[in-house]
N, C-alpha and C positions, 0 to 999 in steps of 0.2 A: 569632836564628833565625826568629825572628817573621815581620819585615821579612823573609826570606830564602823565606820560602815564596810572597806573594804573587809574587815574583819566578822562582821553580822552574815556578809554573804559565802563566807570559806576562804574567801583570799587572804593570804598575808601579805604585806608588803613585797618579801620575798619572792613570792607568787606571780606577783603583779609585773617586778621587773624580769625574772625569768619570762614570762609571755611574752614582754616589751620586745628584750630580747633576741623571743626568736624568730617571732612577728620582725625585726629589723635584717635577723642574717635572714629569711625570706625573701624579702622587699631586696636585702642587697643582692640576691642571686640571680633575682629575676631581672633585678638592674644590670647586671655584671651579662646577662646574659643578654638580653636586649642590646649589650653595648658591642657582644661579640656577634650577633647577628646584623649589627648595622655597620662594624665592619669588613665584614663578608660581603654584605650588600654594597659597600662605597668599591672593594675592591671588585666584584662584578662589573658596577657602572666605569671605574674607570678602563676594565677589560672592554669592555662593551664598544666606550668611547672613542680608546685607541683601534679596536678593528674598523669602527665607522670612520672615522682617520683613512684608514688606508685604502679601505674604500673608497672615499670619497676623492683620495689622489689619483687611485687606478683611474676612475671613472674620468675625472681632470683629467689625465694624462689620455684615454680614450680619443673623447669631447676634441682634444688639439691634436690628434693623429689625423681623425675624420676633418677638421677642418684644413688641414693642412692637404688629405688627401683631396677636401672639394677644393681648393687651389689652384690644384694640381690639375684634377679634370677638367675646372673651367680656363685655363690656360690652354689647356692640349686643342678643347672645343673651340677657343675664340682663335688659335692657331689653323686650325681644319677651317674653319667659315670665311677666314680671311686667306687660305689657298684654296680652298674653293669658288673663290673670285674668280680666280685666274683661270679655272676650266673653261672649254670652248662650253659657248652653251649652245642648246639641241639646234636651233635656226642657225648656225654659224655653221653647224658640221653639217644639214642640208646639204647649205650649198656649196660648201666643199666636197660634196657625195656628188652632187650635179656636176660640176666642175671636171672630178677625176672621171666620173663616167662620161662625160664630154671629149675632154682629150685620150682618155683609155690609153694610160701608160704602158698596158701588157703588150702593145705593138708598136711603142717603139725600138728603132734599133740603135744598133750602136754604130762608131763608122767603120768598124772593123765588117759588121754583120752587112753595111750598105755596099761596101768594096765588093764582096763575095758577090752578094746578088747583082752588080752591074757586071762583072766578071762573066759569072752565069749567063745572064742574059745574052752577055756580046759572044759566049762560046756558041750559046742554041742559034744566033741567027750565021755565025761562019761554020756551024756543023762541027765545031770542035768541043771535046769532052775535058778539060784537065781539072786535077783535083788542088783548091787552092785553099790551104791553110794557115794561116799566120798564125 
């Protein structure tokens, strides 16, 4: 009775596997294709992944230039702070400003310049004129 029903409704058996069938190369196509779009999709992620790779060295290799340059700055800095120790500081050069303006070095001479001027002098009180150059 089995066999007798596909046949009460119009199928033949014949019928029934032809459907099967085509029902199956369907199913396989839509497989076959799903299998070509996931590996479309695997080859994207692993594009994807090696540009995030490279990326992510640039950026590493960034990351250790900058730290290398703050290194650098805070060396040059802890260099400048510790010669700037050694500058005179502002109350030291006071009173070395008191000091020079105290003895006012723009009038001394030299003993070339002391010679001339005792010269001079001893010429003005004997009334003689001569010109003395060394």
């Amino acid at each position: 009775m089995e066999n007798a029903q596909p046949q009460q409704q119009g199928y033949s058996m014949q019928d029934l596997v032809i459907e099967l069938t085509n029902r199956i190369r369907v199913l396989e196509s839509k497989n076959s294709e799903l299998g070509e779009r996931m590996l479309v999709m695997n080859q994207n992620m692993i594009a994807e992944y090696k540009k995030l790779i490279r990326e992510i060295k640039s950026l590493e290799k960034e990351i250790d230039d900058m730290k290398n340059d703050m290194n650098n700055m805070k060396n040059i800095i802890k260099h400048l702070t510790d010669e700037a120790k050694n500058f005179a500081r502002k109350d030291s050069l006071k009173v070395l400003e008191k000091y020079i303006n105290l003895w006012n070095p723009l009038t001394f001479v030299t003993p070339k310049d002391v010679r001339r001027i005792i010269e001079e002098e001893l010429n003005k009180k004997n009334g003689k004129r001569t010109d003395t150059t060394d």
